[in-house]
TORNUTI-494360 format. One record per residue (C-alpha): residue number from 1; residue in three letters; chain; x, y, z. Coordinates in nm, 3 decimals, decimal comma. Each point is the difference from the previous one (the first is absolute). Layout:
N
PT;nr;rest;kette;px;py;pz
PT;NUM;ALA;A;X;Y;Z
...
END
This chain:
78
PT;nr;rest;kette;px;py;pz
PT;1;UNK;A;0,000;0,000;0,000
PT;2;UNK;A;0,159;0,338;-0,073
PT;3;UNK;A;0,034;0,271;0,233
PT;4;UNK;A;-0,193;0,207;-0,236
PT;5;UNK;A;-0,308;-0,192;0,001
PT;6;UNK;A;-0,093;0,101;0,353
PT;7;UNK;A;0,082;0,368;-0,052
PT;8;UNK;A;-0,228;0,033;-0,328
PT;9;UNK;A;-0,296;-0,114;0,225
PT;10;UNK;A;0,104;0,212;0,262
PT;11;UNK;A;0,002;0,352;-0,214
PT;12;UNK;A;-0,289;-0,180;-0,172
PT;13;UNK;A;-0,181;0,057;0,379
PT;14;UNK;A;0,125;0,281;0,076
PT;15;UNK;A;-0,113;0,194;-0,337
PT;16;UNK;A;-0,341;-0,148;0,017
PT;17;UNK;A;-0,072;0,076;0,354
PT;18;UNK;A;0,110;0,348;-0,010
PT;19;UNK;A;-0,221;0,018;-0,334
PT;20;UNK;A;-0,274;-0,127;0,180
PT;21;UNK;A;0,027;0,257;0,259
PT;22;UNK;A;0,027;0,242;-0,238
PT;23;UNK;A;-0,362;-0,085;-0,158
PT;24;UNK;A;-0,115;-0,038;0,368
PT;25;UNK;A;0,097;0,389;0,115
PT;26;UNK;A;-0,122;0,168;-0,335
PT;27;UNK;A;-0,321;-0,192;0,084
PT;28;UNK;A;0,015;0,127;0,337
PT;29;UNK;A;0,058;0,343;-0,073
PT;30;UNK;A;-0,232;0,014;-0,303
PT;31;UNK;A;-0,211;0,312;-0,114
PT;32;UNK;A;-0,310;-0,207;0,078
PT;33;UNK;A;0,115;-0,127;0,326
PT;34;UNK;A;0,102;0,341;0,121
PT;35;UNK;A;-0,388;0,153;-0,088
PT;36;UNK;A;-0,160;-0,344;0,087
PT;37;UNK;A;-0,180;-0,090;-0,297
PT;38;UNK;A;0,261;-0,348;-0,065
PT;39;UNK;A;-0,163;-0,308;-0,040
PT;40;UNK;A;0,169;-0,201;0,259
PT;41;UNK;A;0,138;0,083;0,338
PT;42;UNK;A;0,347;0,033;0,108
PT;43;UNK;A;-0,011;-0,366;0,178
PT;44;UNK;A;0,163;-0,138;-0,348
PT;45;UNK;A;0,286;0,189;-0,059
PT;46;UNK;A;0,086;0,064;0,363
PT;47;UNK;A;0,026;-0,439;0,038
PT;48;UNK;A;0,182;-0,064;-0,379
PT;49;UNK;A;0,264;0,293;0,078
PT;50;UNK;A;0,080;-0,236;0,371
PT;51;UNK;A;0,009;-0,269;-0,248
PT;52;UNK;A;0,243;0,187;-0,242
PT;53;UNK;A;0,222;0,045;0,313
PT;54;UNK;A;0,057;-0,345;0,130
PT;55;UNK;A;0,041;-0,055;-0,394
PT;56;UNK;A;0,286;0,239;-0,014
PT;57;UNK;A;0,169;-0,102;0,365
PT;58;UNK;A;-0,008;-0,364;-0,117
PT;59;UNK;A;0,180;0,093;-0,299
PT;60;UNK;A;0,264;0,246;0,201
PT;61;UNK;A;0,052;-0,307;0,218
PT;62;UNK;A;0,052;-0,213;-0,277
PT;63;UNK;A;0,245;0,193;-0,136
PT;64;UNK;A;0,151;0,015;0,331
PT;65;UNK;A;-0,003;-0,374;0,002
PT;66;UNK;A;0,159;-0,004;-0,352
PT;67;UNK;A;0,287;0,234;0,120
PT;68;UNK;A;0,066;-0,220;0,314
PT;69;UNK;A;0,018;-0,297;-0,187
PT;70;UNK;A;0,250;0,106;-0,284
PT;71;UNK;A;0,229;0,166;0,319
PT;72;UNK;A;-0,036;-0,341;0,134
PT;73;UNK;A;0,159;-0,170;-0,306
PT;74;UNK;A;0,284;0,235;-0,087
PT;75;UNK;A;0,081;-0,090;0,385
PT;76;UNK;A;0,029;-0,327;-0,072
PT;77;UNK;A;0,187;0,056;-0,342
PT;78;UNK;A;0,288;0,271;0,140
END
């Protein structure tokens, strides 16, 4: 398995969650939010952009993990 592999997915995560987030607060702070005439409430967004989060710090932690482990090897090679 290459090192790589792990550290595609990881960005992968990381770009997606913040993304998601992204859709999340524009929803939030939308025109028809802020006047109260939006369709649904804020419950939605509020929940997805907690869900974007843990997205992102499991990615962070995999890259973390990622970094550790190729430290670990060049340990053991030198």
């Amino acid at each position: 398995m290459s090192i790589i592999q792990p550290l595609n997915s990881a960005a992968t995560g990381i770009i997606r969650g913040l993304e998601g987030m992204k859709r999340n607060a524009a929803e939030i702070a939308s025109a028809d939010q802020m006047n109260g005439t939006a369709n649904k409430d804020l419950t939605t967004p509020l929940v997805e952009i907690k869900h974007h989060q843990f997205q992102v710090e499991a990615a962070a932690k995999m890259v973390k993990t990622t970094d550790e482990m190729i430290g670990s090897l060049i340990d053991v090679i030198a």
